[in-house]
C-alpha positions as CSV (number, residue, x, y, z in Angstrom):
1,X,138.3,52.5,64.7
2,X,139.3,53.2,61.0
3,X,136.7,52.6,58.3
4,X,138.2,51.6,54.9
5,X,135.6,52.9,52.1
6,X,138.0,52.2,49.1
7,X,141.4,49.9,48.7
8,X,143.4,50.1,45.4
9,X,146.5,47.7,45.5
10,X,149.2,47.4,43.3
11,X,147.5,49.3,40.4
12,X,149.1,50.0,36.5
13,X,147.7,51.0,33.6
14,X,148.7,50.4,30.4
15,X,148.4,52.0,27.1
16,X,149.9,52.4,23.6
17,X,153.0,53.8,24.2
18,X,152.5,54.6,27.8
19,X,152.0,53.0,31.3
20,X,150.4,54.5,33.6
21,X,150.9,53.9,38.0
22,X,153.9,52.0,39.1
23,X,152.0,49.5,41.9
24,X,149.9,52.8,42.9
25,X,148.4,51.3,46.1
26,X,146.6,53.4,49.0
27,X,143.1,53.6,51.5
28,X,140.7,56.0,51.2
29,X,139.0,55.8,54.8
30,X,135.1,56.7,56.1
31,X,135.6,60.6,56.4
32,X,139.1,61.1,54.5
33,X,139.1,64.3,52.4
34,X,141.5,63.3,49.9
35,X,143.4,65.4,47.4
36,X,144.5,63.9,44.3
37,X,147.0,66.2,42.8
38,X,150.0,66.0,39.7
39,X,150.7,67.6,36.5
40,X,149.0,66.8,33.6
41,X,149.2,63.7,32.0
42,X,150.2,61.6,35.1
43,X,146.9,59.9,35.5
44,X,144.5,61.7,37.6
45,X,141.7,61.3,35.4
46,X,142.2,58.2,34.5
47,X,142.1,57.0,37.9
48,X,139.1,58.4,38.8
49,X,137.6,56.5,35.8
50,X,138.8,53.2,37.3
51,X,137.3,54.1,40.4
52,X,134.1,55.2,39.2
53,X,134.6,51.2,37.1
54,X,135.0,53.0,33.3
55,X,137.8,51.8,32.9
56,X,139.6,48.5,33.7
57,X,143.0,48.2,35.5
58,X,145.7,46.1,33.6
59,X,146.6,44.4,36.8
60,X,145.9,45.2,40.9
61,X,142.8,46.2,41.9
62,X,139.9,48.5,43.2
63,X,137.9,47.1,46.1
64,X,135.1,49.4,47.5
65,X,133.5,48.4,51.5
66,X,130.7,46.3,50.7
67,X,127.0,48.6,50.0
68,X,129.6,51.9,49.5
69,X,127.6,54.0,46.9
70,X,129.3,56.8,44.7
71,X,128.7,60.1,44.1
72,X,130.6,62.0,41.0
73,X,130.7,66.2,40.2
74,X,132.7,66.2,36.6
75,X,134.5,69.3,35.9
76,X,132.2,72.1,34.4
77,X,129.9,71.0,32.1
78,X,127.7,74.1,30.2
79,X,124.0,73.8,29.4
80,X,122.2,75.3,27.0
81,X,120.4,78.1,27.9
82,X,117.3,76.2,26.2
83,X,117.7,73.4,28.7
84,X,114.3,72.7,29.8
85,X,114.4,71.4,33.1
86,X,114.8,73.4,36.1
87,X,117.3,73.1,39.2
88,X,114.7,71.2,41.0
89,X,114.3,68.9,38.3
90,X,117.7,68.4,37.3
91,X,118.6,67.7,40.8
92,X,115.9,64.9,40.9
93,X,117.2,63.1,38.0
94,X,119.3,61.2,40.1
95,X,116.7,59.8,42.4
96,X,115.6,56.1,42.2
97,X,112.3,56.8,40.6
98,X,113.7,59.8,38.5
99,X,110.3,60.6,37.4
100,X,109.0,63.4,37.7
101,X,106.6,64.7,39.2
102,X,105.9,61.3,40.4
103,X,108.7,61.2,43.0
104,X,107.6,59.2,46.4
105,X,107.5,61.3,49.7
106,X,110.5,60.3,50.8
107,X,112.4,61.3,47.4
108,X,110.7,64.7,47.7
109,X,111.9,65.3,51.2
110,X,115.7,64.0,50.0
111,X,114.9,66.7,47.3
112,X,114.1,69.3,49.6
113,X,116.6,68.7,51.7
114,X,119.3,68.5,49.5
115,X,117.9,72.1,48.4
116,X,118.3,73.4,51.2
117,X,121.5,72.4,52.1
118,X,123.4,73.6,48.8
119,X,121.7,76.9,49.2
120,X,119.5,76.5,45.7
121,X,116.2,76.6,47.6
122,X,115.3,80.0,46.5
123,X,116.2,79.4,42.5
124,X,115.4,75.7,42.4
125,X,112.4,76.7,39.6
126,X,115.0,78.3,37.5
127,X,116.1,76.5,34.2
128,X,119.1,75.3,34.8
129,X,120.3,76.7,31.3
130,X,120.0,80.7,32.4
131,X,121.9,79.5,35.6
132,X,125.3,80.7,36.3
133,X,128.1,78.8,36.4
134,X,128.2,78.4,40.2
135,X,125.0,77.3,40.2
136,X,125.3,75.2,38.0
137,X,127.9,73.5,39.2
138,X,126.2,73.4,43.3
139,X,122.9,71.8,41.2
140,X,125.6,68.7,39.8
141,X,127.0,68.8,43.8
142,X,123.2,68.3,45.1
143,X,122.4,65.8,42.0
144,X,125.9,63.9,43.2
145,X,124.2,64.0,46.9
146,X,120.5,63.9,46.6
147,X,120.5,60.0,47.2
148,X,123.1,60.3,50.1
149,X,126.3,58.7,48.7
150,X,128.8,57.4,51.2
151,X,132.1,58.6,49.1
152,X,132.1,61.9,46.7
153,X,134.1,62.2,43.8
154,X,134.9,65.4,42.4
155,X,136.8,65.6,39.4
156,X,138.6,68.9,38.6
157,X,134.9,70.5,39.5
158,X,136.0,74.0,40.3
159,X,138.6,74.4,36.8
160,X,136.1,77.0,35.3
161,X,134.7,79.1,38.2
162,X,136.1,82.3,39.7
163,X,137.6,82.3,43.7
164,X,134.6,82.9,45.5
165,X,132.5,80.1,43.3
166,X,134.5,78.1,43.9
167,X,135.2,78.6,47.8
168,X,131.4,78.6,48.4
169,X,131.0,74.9,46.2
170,X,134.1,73.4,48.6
171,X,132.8,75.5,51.8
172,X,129.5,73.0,50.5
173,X,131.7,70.1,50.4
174,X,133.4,70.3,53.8
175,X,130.1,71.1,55.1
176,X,129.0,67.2,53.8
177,X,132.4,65.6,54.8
178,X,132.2,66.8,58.4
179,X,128.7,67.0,59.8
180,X,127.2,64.0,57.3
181,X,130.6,62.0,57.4
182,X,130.7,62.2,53.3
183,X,134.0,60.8,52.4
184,X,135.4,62.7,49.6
185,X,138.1,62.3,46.7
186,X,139.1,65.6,45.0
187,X,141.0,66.1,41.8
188,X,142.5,69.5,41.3
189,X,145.3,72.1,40.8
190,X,144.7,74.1,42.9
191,X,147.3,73.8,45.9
192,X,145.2,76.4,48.0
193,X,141.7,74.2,47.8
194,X,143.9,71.2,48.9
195,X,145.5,72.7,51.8
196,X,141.9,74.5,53.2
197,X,139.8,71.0,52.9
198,X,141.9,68.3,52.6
199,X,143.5,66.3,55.5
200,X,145.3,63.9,53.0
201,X,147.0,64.4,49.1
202,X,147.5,61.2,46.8
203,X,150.5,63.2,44.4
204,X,150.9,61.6,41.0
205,X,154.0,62.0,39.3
206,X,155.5,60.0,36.3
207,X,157.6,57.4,37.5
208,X,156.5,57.5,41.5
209,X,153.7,58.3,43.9
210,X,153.4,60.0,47.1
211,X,150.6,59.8,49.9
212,X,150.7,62.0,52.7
213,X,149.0,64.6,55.4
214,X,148.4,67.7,53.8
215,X,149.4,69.6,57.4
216,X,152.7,68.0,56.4
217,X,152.8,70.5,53.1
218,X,153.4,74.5,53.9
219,X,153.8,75.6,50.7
220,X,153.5,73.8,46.7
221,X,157.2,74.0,47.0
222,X,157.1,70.9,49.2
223,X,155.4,69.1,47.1
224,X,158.5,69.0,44.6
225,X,160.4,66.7,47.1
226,X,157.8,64.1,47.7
């Protein structure tokens, strides 16, 4: 039986000069690895803010399953090399207690299992600062994931990191979506990363929507008729 995590219905937006969505409505369900996809300017940011509740709708609505909790990867953020706390640390912020080193044993065994699962065991005492961008970016995945989040957000994450980067931080999130049953919604241009995850794509254009299978899409050139 299908497992609705998130319901948007009827949504607009609207700004000075502009109105964003035209009645954008669609279901995100338990396990969905969902795609958001458009050119720039058509929304896609802004529509994760409303998820993540940053910004308010002008009229429809968001409705999350009652107790779903949120996870949320930004696009590539640098840190100075200064940065004083290392992966581990960083990673911990986003615990309950978020104290460290006064975690509880169960927050250090989310910790080290979260570690181990995003492949940062063996540099998790290096400041995150002298990191490299990949890492980086897997230490914001485990921060998004330490606390076991039923839906992921990624938004734009891999804009800044080089093919194989960014294949090993996706190969990471399908790894969570299918054996942890981590719901994910994915913002990004690239058509490649949406066709190799994602089962469905929500595409944004000016003056419609589409929402659809991605095994329906061959090639980027189909998108153009949705």
């Amino acid at each position: 039986m299908t497992e609705t995590l998130v319901q948007v219905q009827k949504l607009a937006m609207d700004f000075p000069g502009q109105k964003l969505f035209n009645n954008l409505s669609f279901d995100v369900d338990r396990r969905d690895f969902l795609s958001i996809i458009g050119d720039n300017g058509v929304g896609k940011t802004t529509l994760i803010r409303a998820l993540l509740n940053q910004v308010k709708p002008t009229s429809g609505s968001i409705k999350f399953r009652k107790g779903t909790t949120v996870g949320y990867v930004p696009q590539f953020r640098n840190i100075e090399r200064d940065y004083p706390l290392s992966i581990r640390d960083f990673v911990a912020l986003n615990l309950q207690n978020g104290k460290m080193p006064w975690l509880s044993k169960m927050e250090r065994t989310q910790l080290d299992e979260i570690l181990e699962e995003t492949d940062l065991v063996d540099i998790q005492n290096t400041r995150i600062g002298r990191a490299s961008g990949g890492q980086k970016q897997k230490a914001y995945l485990a921060q998004a994931l330490v606390d076991n989040p039923d839906l992921l957000i990624l938004d734009e994450s891999t804009a800044s990191l080089d093919t194989v980067r960014k294949y090993e931080l996706f190969n990471l999130v399908q790894h969570f979506n299918q054996q942890h049953d981590l719901t994910v919604i994915s913002v990004t241009h690239d058509f490649d990363l949406m066709q190799r995850y994602s089962n469905r794509y929500l595409m944004l254009k000016e003056d419609h929507y589409a929402l659809g299978e991605v095994a329906d899409i061959k090639n980027e050139e189909d998108l153009l008729d949705v």
